[in-house]
Steps between C-alpha positions, in 0.01 A plus 500: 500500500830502324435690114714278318469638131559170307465670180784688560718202628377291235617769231846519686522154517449469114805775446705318696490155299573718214766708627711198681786563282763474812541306841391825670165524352440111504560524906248792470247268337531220730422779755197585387365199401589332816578710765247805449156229467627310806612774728189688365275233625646411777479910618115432407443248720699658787312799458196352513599267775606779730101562561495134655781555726536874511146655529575770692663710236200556304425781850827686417416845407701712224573811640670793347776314295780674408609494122846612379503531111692645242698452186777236555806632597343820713543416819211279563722147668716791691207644633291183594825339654524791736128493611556126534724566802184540673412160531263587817259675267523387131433187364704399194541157265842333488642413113366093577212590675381667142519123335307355852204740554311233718518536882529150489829494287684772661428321838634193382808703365539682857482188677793365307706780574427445871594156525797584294625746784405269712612155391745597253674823599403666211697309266224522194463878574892571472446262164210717359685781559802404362265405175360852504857656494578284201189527310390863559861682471392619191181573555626728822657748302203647371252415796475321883457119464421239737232290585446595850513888413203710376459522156134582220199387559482469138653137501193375656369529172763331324408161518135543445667668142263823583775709508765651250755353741505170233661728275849443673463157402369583125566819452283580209321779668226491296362199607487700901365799384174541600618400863793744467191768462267390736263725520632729243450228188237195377517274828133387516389689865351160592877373452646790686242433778606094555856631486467768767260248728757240464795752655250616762468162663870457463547820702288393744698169565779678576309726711383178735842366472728832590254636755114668389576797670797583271490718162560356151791656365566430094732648263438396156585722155252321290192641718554837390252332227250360798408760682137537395488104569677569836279774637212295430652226679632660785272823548748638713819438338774768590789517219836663450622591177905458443570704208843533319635663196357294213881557336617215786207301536415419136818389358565242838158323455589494063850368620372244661225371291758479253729292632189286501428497206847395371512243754145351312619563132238700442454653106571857404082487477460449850752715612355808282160446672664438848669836517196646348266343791798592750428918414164473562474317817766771616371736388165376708668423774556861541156620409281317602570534934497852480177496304307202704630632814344849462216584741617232785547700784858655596528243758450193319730584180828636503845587264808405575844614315759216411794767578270618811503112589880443468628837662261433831361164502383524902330837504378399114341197712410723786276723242319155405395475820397850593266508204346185560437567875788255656713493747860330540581246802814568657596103332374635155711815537800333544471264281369785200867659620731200399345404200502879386875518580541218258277618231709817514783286452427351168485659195477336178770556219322331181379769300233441151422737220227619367604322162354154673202610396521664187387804599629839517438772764291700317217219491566382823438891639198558285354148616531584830456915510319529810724333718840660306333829615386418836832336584757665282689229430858551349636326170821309593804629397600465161133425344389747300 
């Protein structure tokens, strides 16, 4: 069940001999020769072992998931933290649970933490967290991190390497692109099919583990590319949009890529083509929802606002809900309340340039017309 693209890793794998110029990228290798096949394998067997001891949650049904997507940096981890809260009705995967996607793992992991609470006094939780603080700080400025909160379904995909996920690790974004595209580039539809089975069943896990009668709720940028893949998956997929001005959204993601990219030495070559790959994936990050959403019914596809999102987070949730037909629990309310207060709370003072990129706002306004007309957004100050 698990697509593992072995040509992929193999080509990866190849790079990163060649490109073990420091103690950085030599750790790297060791991970992937050593850590990625075992865990890889040992995810395979799991998997498959979870029909042995775990038959039941081949009966789950997939109903009406909800998707949050969106260009990084619009809203999308605000928004799918908030629905979160409602932990009676949505069913979400933890950061770890995205490297265990058996049943059989995540029960093991779960027991652990029980006798830990029990026997222990949750001694190795207080250390685990204390490792988080440490190891994420950075990480946290720019995003939520922790391995018991919700984070992208995307990462299932990681260590299968059928996903442009890998390219945090070797950031030569050429090597990801036709998974960066999805459906919009030259992934084989008989690859895009194995990929899209494989996070199915994974969905479904969870499904048997957090309760059957729950919805999925994901948030992931990078299927603004899937969404043919995902109706055909899930035939009754409902999806929120988070759009932002492409002026703050485009420079973050180039920001960060590039700080990649210096960490890995990477060549003025790769670079060039990086930035290059960057643009378009924006740039069809924007387009292509808009366009593969059109003719879903009002109720099953929606837009949400970034400053919409951060002005009124609870009735911004509360709209979610009315146009997909839910209702709040008095619990869920409440809980929706406090986490809103606190996402009203925080605002971000890091700031990017368009300049990340290369690109000036003329191009970025005439790649993107339709949505520069239908949302008028403004040019920052001091940009010409």
């Amino acid at each position: 069940m698990m697509p593992f693209d072995l040509r992929l890793y193999l080509r990866l794998f190849r790079k990163g001999i060649r490109d073990a110029r420091s103690s950085g990228r030599r750790r790297m290798l060791i991970v992937l020769a050593v850590v990625v096949p075992m865990l890889a394998l040992v995810n395979a067997v799991c998997f498959a072992l979870d029909h042995v001891f775990f038959p039941g949650f081949r009966r789950v049904a997939l109903r009406e998931p909800i998707f949050v997507i969106g260009h990084a940096r619009s809203g999308t981890s605000l928004l799918h933290g908030l629905l979160a809260e409602d932990t009676d009705r949505f069913s979400w995967f933890m950061t770890y649970e995205l490297v265990l996607p058996s049943i059989l793992q995540r029960k093991v992991v779960r027991l652990l933490g029980h006798l830990d609470r029990r026997l222990l006094g949750g001694v190795i939780d207080a250390w685990i967290r204390a490792w988080e603080d440490r190891v994420f700080a950075r990480g946290r400025e720019m995003h939520p991190m922790s391995l018991t909160g919700p984070e992208e379904d995307e990462f299932l995909l990681t260590i299968p390497f059928s996903s442009s996920t890998v390219s945090v690790l070797f950031p030569d974004l050429r090597d990801t692109a036709d998974y960066q595209a999805f459906d919009h580039g030259s992934l084989p539809a008989a690859k895009r099919r194995r990929v899209m089975r494989y996070y199915r069943e994974c969905v479904r896990r969870q499904l048997y583990l957090n309760g059957s009668d729950r919805i999925h709720l994901s948030k992931n940028p990078l299927f603004c590319s899937k969404i043919p893949s995902l109706l055909e998956t899930f035939p009754d997929a409902r999806f929120v949009v988070c759009l932002r001005s492409p002026y703050e959204t485009m420079p973050s993601i180039a920001k960060m890529m590039k700080r990649n990219w210096k960490a890995a030495q990477c060549d003025a070559e790769t670079l060039e083509a990086g930035l290059a790959l960057l643009v378009e994936s924006s740039v069809g990050f924007y387009l292509h929802p808009l366009a593969d959403l059109e003719g879903l019914p009002s109720d099953r596809a929606m837009v949400v606002r970034y400053e919409d999102l951060v002005e009124r987070p609870a009735a911004t949730v509360r709209e979610v809900y009315a146009r997909f037909g839910l209702t709040f629990t008095s619990a869920a309310a409440e809980r929706l309340a406090q986490a809103a207060k606190a996402a009203r709370a925080y605002r971000p003072d890091h700031r990017y340039a368009l300049a990340e990129l290369g690109l000036g706002p003329e191009e970025v306004e005439a790649r993107l017309a339709p949505l520069f007309a239908r949302y008028d957004w403004p040019r920052p100050e001091g940009v010409a």
